[in-house]
ZAFI-589267 format. One record per residue: x, y, z of N, C-alpha, C in turn. Coordinates in steps of 0.2 Angstrom, whole numbers, padded with zeros to 4 digits, always signed. Last residue first. Example, Ala and Ser with C-alpha at 12.3 -4.5 7.8 and 13.67 -1.06 7.14 Angstrom:
% residues 2
+0064-0011+0035+0068-0005+0036+0064+0000+0039/+0066-0028+0039+0062-0022+0039+0066-0016+0039/
END
This chain:
% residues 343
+0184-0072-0207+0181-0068-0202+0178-0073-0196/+0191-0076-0215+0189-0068-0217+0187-0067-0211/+0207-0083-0217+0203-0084-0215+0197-0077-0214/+0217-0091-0230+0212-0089-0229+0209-0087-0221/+0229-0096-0241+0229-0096-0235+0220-0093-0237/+0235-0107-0255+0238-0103-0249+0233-0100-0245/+0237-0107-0269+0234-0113-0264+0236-0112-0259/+0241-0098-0279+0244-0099-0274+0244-0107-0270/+0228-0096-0283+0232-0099-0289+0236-0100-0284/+0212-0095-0282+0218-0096-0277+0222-0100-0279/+0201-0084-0291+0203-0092-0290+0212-0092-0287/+0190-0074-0280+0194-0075-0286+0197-0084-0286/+0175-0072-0279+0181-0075-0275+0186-0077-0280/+0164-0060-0280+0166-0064-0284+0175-0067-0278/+0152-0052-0271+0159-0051-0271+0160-0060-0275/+0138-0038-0275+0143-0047-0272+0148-0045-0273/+0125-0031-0279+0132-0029-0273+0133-0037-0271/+0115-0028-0282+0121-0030-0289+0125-0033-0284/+0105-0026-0273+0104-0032-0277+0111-0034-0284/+0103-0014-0266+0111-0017-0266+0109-0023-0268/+0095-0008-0273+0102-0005-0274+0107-0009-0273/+0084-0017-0267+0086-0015-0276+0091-0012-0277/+0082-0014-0256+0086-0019-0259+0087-0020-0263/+0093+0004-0252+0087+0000-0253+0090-0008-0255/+0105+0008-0239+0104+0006-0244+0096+0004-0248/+0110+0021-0229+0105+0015-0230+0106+0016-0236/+0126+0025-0222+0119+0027-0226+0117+0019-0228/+0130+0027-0207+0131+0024-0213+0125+0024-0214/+0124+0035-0194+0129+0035-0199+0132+0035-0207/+0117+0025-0186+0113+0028-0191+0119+0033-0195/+0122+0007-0184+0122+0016-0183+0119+0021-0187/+0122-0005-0188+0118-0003-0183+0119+0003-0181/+0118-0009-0206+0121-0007-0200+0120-0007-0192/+0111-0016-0216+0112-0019-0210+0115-0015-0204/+0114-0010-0228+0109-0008-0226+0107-0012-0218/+0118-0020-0239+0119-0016-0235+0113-0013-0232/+0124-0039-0245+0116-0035-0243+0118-0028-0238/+0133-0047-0251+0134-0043-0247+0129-0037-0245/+0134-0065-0259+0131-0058-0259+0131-0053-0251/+0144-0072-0267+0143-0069-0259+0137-0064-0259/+0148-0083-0279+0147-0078-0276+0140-0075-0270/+0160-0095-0280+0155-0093-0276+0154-0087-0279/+0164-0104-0296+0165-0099-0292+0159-0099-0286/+0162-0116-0302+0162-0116-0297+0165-0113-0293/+0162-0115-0317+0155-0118-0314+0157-0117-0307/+0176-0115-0318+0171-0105-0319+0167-0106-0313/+0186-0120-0305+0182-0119-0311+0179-0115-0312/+0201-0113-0297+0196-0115-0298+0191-0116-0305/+0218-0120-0298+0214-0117-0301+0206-0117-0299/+0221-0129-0286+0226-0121-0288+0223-0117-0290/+0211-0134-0273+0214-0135-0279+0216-0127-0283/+0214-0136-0258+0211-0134-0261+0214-0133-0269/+0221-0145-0249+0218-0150-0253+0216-0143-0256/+0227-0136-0239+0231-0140-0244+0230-0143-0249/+0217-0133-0231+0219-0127-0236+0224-0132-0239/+0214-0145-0223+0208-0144-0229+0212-0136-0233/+0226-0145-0216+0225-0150-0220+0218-0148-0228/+0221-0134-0208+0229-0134-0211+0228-0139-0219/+0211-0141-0202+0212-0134-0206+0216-0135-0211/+0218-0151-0197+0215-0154-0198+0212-0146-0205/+0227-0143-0187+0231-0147-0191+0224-0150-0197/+0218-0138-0178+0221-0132-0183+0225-0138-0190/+0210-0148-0173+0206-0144-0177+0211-0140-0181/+0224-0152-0164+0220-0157-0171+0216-0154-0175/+0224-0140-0156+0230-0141-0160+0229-0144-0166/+0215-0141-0150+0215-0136-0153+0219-0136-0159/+0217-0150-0140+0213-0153-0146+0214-0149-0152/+0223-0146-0129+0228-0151-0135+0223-0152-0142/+0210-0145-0120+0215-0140-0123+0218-0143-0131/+0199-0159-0123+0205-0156-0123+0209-0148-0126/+0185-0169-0123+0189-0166-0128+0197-0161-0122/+0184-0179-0113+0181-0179-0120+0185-0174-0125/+0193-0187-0101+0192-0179-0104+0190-0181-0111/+0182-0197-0091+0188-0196-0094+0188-0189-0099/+0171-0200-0086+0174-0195-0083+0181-0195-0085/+0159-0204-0094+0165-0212-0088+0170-0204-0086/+0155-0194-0101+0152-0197-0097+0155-0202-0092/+0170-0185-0104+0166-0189-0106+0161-0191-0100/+0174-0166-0099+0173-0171-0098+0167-0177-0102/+0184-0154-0107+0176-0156-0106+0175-0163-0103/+0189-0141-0111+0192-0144-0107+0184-0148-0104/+0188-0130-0122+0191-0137-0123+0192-0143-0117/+0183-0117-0119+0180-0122-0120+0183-0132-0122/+0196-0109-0118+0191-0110-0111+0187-0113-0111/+0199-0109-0132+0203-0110-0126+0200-0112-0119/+0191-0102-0141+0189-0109-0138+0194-0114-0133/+0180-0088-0142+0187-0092-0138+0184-0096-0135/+0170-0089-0157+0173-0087-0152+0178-0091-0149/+0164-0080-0171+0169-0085-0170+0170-0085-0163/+0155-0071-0174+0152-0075-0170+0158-0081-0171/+0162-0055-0170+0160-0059-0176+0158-0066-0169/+0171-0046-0162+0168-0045-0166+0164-0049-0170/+0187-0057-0162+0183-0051-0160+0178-0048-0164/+0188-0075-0163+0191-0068-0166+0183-0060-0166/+0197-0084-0154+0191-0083-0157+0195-0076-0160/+0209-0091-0145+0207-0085-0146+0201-0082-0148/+0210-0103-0155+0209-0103-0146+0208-0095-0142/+0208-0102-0168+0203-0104-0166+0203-0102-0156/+0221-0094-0170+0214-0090-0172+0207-0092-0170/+0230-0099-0163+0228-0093-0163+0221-0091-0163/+0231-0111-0174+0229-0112-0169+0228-0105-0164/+0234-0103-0185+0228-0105-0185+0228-0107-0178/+0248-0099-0183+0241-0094-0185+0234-0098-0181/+0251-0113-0182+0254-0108-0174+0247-0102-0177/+0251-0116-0195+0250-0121-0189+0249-0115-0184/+0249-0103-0204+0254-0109-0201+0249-0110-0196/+0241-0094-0212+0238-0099-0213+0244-0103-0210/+0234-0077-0207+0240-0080-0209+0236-0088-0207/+0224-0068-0206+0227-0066-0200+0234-0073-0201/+0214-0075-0217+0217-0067-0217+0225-0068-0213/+0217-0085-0229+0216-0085-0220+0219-0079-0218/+0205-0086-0241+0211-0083-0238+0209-0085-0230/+0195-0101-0249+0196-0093-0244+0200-0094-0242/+0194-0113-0252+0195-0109-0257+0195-0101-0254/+0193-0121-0243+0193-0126-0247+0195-0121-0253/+0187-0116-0231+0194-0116-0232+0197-0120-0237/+0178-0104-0229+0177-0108-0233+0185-0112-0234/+0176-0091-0218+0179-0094-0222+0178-0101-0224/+0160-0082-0212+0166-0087-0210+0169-0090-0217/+0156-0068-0219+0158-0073-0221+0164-0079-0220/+0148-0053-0216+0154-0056-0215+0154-0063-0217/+0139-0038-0214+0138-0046-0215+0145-0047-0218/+0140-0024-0200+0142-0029-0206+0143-0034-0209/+0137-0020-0189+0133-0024-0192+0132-0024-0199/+0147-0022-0180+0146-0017-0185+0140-0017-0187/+0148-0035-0178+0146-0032-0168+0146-0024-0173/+0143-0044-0192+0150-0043-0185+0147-0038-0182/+0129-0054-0197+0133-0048-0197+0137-0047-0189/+0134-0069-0207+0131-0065-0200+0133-0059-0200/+0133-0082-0221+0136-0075-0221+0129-0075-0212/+0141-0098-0219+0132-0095-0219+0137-0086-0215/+0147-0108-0233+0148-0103-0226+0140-0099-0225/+0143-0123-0238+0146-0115-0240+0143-0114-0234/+0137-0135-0237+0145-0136-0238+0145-0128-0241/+0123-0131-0231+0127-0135-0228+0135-0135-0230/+0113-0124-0238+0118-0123-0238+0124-0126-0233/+0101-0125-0224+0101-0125-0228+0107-0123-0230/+0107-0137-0208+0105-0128-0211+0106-0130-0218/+0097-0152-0204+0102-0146-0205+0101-0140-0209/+0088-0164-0197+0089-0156-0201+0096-0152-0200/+0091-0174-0186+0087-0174-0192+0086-0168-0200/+0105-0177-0178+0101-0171-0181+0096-0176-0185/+0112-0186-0159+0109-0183-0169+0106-0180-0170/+0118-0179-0147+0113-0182-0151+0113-0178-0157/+0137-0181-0143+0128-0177-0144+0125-0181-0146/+0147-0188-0140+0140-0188-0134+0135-0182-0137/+0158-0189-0149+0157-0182-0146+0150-0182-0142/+0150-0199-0155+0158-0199-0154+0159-0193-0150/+0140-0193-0162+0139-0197-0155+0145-0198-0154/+0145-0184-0173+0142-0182-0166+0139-0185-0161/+0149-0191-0180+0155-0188-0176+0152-0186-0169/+0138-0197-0186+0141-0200-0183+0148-0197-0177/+0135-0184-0189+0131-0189-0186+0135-0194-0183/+0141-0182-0199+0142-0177-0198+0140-0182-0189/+0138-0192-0209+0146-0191-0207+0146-0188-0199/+0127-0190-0213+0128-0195-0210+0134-0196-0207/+0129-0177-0223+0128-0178-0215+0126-0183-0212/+0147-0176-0226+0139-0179-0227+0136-0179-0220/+0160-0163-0227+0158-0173-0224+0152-0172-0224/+0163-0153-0223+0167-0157-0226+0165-0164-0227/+0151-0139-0219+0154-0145-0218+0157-0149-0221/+0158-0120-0218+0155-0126-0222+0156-0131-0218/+0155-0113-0201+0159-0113-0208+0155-0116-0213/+0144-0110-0196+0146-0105-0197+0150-0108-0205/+0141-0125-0192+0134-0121-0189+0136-0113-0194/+0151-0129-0191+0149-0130-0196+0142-0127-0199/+0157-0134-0181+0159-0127-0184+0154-0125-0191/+0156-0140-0171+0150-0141-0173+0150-0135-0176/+0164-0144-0159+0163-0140-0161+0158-0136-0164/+0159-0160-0159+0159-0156-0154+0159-0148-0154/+0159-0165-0174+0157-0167-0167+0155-0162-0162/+0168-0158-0183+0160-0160-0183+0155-0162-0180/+0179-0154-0175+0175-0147-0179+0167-0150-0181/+0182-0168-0172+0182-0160-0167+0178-0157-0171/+0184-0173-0181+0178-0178-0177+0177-0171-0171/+0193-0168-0189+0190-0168-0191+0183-0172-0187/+0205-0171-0180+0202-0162-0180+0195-0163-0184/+0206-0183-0179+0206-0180-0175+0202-0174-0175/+0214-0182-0194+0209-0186-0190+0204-0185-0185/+0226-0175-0192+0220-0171-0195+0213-0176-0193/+0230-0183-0181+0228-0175-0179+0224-0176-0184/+0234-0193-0190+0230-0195-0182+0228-0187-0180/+0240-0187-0202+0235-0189-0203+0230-0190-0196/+0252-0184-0197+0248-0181-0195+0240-0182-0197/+0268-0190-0198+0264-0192-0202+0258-0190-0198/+0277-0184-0188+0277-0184-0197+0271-0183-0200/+0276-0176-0174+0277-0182-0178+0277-0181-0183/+0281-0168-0165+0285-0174-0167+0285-0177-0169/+0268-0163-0164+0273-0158-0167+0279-0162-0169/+0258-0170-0156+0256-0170-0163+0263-0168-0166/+0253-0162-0144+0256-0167-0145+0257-0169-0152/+0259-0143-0142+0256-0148-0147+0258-0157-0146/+0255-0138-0128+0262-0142-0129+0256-0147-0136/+0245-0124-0130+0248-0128-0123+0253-0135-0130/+0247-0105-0128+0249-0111-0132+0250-0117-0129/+0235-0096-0117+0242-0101-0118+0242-0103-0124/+0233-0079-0126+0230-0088-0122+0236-0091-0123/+0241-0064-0116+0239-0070-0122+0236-0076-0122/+0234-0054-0104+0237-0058-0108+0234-0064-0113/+0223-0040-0110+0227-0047-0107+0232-0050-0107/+0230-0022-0105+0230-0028-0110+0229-0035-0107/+0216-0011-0094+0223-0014-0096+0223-0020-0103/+0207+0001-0099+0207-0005-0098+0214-0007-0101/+0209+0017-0100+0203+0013-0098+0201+0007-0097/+0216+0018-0111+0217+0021-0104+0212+0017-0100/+0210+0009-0123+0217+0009-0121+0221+0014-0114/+0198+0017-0124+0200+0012-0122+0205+0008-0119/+0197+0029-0131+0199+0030-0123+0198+0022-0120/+0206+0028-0147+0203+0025-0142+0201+0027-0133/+0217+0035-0153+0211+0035-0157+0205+0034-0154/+0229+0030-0148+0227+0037-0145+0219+0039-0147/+0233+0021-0155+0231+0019-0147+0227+0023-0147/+0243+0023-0164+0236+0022-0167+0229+0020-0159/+0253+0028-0158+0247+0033-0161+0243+0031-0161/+0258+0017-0155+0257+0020-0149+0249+0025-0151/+0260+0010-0166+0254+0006-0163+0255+0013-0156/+0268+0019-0175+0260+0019-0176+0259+0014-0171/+0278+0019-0165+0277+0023-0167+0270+0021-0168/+0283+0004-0171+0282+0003-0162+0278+0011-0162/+0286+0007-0184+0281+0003-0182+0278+0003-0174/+0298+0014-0182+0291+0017-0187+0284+0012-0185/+0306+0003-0177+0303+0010-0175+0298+0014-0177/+0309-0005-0187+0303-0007-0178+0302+0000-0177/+0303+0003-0204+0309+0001-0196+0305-0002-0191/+0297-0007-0215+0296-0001-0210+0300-0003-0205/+0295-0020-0221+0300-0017-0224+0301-0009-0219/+0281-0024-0221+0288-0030-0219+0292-0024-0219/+0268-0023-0222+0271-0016-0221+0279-0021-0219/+0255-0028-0232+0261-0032-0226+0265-0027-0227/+0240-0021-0232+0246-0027-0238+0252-0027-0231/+0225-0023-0235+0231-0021-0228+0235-0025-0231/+0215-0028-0244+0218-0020-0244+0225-0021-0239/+0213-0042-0241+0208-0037-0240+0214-0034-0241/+0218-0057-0245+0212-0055-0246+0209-0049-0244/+0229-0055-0228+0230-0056-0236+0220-0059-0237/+0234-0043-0220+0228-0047-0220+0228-0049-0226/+0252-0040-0213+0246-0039-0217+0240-0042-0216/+0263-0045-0208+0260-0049-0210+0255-0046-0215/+0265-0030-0198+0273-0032-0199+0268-0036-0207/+0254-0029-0195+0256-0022-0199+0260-0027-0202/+0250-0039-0187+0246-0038-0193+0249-0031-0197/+0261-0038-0176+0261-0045-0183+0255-0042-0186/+0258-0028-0170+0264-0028-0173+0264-0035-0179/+0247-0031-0162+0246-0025-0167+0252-0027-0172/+0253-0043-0157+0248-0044-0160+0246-0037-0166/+0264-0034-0146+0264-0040-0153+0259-0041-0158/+0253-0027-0140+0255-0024-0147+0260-0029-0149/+0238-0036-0140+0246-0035-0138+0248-0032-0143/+0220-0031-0141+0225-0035-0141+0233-0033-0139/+0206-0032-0128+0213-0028-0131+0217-0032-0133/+0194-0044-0130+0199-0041-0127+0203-0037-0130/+0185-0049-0139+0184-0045-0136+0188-0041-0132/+0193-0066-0137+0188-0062-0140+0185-0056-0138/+0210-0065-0129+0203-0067-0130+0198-0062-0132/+0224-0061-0139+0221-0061-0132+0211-0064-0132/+0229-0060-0151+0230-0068-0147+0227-0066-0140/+0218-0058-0166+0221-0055-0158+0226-0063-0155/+0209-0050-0175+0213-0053-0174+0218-0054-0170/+0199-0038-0173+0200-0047-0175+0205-0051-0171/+0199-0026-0163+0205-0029-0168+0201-0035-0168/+0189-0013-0159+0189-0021-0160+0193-0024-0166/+0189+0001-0157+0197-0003-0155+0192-0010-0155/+0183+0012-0160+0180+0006-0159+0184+0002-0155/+0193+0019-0169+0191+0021-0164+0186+0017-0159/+0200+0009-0180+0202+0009-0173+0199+0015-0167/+0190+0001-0189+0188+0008-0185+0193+0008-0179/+0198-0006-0202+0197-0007-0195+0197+0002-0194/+0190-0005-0219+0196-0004-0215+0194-0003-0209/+0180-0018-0226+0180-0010-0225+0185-0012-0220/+0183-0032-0238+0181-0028-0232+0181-0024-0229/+0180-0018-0250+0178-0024-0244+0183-0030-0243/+0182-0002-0253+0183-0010-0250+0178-0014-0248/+0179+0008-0258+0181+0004-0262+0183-0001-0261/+0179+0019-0247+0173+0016-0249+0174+0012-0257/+0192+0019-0243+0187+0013-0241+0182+0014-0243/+0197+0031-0247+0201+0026-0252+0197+0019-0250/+0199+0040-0239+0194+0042-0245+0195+0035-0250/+0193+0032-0224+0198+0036-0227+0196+0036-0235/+0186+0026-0210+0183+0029-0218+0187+0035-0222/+0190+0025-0199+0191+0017-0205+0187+0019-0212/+0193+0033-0190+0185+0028-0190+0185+0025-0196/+0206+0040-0188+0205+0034-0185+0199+0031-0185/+0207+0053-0194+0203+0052-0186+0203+0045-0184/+0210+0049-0206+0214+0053-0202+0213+0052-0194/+0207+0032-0212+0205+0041-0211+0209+0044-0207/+0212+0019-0217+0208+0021-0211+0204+0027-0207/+0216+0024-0231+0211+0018-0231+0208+0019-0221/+0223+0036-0228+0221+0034-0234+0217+0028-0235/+0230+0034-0218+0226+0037-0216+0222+0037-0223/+0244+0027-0219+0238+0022-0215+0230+0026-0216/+0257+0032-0221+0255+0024-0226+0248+0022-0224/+0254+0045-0217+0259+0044-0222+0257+0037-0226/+0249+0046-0206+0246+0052-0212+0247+0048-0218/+0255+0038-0199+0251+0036-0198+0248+0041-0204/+0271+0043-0197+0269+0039-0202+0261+0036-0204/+0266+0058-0189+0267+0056-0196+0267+0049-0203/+0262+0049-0177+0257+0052-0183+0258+0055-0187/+0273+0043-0175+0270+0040-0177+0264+0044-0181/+0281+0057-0174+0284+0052-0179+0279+0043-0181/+0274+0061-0161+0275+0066-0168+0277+0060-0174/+0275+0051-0153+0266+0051-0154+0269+0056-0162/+0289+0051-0151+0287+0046-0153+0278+0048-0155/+0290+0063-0144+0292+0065-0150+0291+0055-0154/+0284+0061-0132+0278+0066-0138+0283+0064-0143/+0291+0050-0127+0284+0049-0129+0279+0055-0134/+0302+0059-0123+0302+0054-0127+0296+0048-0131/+0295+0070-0115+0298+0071-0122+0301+0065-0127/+0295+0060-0105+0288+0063-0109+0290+0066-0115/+0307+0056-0101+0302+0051-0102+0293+0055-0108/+0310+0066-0097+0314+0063-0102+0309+0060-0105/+0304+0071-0086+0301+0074-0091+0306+0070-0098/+0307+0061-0077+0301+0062-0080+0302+0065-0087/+0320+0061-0073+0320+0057-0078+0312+0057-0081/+0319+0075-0069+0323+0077-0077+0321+0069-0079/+0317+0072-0055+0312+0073-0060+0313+0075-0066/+0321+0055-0052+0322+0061-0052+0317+0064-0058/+0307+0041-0046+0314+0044-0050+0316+0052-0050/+0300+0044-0029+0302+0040-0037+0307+0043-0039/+0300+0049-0017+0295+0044-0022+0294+0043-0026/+0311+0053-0011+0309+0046-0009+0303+0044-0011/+0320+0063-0024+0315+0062-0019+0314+0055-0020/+0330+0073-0037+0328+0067-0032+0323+0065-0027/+0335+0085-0043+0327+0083-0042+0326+0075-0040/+0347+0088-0042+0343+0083-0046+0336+0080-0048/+0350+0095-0032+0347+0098-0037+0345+0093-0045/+0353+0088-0022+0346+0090-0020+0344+0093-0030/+0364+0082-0025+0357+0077-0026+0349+0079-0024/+0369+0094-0023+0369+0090-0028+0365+0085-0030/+0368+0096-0010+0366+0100-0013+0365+0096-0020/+0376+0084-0005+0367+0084-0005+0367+0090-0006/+0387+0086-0009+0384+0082-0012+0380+0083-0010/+0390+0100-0001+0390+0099-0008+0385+0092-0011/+0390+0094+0013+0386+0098+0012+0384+0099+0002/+0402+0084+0010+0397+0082+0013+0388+0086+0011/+0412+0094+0008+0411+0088+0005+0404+0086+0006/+0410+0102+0023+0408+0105+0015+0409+0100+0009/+0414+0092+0029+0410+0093+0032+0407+0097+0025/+0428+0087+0026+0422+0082+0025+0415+0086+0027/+0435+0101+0029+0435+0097+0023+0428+0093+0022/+0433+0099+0043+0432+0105+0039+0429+0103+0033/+0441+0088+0045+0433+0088+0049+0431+0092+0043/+0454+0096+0042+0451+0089+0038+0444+0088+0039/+0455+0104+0053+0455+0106+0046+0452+0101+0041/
END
């Protein structure tokens, strides 16, 4: 009678585990479909909130021409394009939804994307699943990972003068950011850094040498590497930002990853420049947004001119150059002494 017992015992739990929809190749199937109504009712609550805070400057469809962007500059991210700037993965690559989550969470200060700080994680993990959907990118190709961060030597100390020093023979020397951003320095300066860094001299440099030389981004909309002596850093102005922004590059525009270029040898084969160096150029930044003065003068506003008619899709409507002969952009004066970076 007990044999009996264990044998209907026995029969019951594997009906039981039959009815779970169990099998030897994977989870049970009630935990699928969990899983899918936990995802649709996440894509519903994201594309609400995506109607709700986002589609007014991005569009409904996600092409970054909601009724509210033909009043910007610089015009709202096409996430059906899926090129984020602003990334810690390399230039052109997908970024992290960390990375999505700090420019919702941060905003882009100098353009329209104001800092959403105050939306649940939920609301926000929500719009980065939606705003995915926009793309057959994100099916189509996995995320990188992030660039290292490598070991700031500089972090222990106080007096950083030796970094900004540093940063300052990086960016003119070897870098040579100067080709994009403004120079800091004369160009006898410039010269000099640049055999300290084994190039050879200039005799000519680009016209407009201490202001940024506008390019047009992978849009082909002209853009404006930052001037840091009076431009925003969009994507945020710490130490840790900026180093980010140079070892990463930024997507779409002629900034690129410099993480995979630091690592150079000198002629006697000791290392000319350095991962670590990243960290001098960001401190040496860091240091020219500190020196910018709170108020600027009338006599020394920029203004940008922003010539349309460069696109590259037939889409966006042409401009003549007499129409867009008004079309600048005035830099307001950076009463903060806070941050920049446009592009």
């Amino acid at each position: 009678m007990r044999t009996v017992r264990w044998m209907v015992l026995g029969v019951s739990l594997a009906v039981a585990g039959a009815g779970c929809g169990k099998s030897d190749d994977g989870p049970p199937a009630y935990e699928h479909d969990r899983q899918a109504s936990v995802r649709s009712a996440e894509l519903e609550d994201g594309k609400a909130s995506y109607e709700m805070y986002c589609a007014g400057c991005h569009g409904v469809s996600g092409d970054g021409r909601g009724e509210a962007a033909a009043f910007m500059t610089p015009t709202p991210r096409n996430f059906q394009l899926a090129n984020f700037k602003f990334s810690s993965t390399r230039s052109g690559l997908l970024p992290t939804d960390a990375d999505l989550k700090r420019s919702i969470r941060k905003g882009l200060k100098g353009s329209a994307m104001p800092p959403w700080e105050l939306l649940p994680d939920r609301t926000v993990d929500a719009l980065i699943v939606y705003i995915k959907t926009f793309s057959p990118k994100w099916e189509e190709r996995s995320v990188s990972a992030a660039i290292p961060f490598v070991t700031d030597p500089y972090a222990s100390k106080k007096d950083k003068s030796r970094a900004i020093a540093r940063g300052e023979v990086v960016y003119h020397g070897f870098a040579t950011c100067w080709t994009c951003h403004p120079s800091y320095v004369s160009e006898d300066k410039i010269n000099e850094h640049l055999v300290a860094m084994e190039n050879p001299t200039r005799d000519v440099f680009r016209p407009g040498l201490s202001e940024s030389e506008g390019k047009p981004n992978s849009e082909g909309e002209m853009v404006f590497p930052p001037d840091f002596l009076r431009d925003y850093v969009r994507a945020g102005a710490s130490i840790e930002d900026i180093y980010r922004a140079i070892g990463a590059g930024i997507t779409g525009t002629a900034m690129p990853t410099w993480i995979d270029s630091m690592e150079f040898p000198a002629a006697d084969g000791k290392p000319l420049v350095q991962q670590a160096d990243i960290w001098a150029l960001a401190y040496y930044i860091e240091d020219l947004i500190r020196r910018r003065p709170k108020l600027l003068q009338a006599d020394k506003l920029v203004l940008r001119k922003r010539t349309e008619g460069i696109y590259l899709t037939s889409e966006r409507p042409v401009y003549t150059e007499d129409a867009a002969a008004g079309d600048t952009e005035e830099f307001e004066d950076d009463e903060d002494a806070e941050e920049f970076i446009e592009d």
